[in-house]
C-alpha positions as CSV (number, residue, x, y, z in Angstrom):
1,X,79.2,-15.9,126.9
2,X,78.1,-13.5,124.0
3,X,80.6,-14.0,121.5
4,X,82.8,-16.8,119.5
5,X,82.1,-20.1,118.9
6,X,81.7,-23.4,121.2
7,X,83.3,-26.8,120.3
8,X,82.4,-30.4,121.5
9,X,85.5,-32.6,121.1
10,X,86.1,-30.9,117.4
11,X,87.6,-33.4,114.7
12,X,90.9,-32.3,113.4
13,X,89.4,-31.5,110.0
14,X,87.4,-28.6,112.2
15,X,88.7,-25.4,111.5
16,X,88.6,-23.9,115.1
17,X,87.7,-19.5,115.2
18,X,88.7,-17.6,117.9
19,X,87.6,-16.7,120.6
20,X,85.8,-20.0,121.3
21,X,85.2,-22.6,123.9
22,X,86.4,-26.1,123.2
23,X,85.3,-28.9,125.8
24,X,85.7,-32.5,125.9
25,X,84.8,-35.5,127.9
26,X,87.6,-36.4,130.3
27,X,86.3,-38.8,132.8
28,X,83.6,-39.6,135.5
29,X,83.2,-39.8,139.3
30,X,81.3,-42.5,140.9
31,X,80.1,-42.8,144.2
32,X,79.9,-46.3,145.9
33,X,77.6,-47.3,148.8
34,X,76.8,-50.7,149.9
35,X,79.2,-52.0,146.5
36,X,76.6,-50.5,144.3
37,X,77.0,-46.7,142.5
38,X,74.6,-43.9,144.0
39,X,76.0,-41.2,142.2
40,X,78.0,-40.6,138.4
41,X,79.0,-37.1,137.6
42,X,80.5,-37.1,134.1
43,X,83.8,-34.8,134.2
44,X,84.7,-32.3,131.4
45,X,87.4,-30.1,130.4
46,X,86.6,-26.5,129.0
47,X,89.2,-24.3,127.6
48,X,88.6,-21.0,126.2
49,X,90.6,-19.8,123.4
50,X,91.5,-16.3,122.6
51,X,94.1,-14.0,121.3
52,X,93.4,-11.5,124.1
53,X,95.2,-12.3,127.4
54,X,93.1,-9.9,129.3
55,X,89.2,-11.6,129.0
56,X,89.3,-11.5,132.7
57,X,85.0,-11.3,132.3
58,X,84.5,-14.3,130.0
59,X,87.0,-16.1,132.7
60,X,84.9,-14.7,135.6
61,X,81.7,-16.3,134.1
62,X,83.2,-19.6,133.4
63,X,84.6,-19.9,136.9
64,X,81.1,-19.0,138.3
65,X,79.2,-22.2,136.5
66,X,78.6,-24.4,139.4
67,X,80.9,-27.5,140.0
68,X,83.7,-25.5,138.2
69,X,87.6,-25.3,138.9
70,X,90.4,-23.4,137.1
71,X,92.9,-26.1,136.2
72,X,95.9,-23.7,134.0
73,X,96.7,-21.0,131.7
74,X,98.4,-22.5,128.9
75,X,100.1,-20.5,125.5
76,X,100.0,-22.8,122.1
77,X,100.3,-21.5,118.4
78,X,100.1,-17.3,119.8
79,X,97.0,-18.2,121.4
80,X,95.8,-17.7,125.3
81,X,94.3,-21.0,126.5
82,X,92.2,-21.4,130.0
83,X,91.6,-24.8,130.7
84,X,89.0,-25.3,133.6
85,X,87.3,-28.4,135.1
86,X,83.5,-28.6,135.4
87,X,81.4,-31.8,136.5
88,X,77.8,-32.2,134.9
């Protein structure tokens, strides 16, 4: 996105910087045919973290990665949080 950090399920002896993008694994859909799976797309949560409640541009180009939803806008420890859902 051209600035900050990005976090993959960060240990809480991580020191997170700000702006950044934290995701994590947060479950899997599986498509059944005939009682055997055809298709497994892994599910992931992305937030992005920032002081700023304005970043309507780094939003924008989240929510335009393919497979990608807007789940909530979240406030925790004076900090902005936009948690979105993307499959992979």
């Amino acid at each position: 996105m051209g600035e900050g950090k990005v976090y993959f399920q960060p240990p809480p002896s991580v020191t997170v910087e700000e702006p950044c993008i934290i995701y994590h694994r947060d479950a899997a859909d599986t498509k059944f045919a005939d009682n055997a799976p055809y298709r497994y797309t892994q599910r992931y949560t992305v937030i992005y973290v920032d002081r700023r409640p304005d970043r309507e541009d780094i939003l924008a180009k989240i929510a335009a990665l393919p497979m990608c939803l807007y789940q909530r806008w979240y406030t925790a420890n004076n900090l902005n949080h936009d948690a979105f859902v993307l499959y992979f």
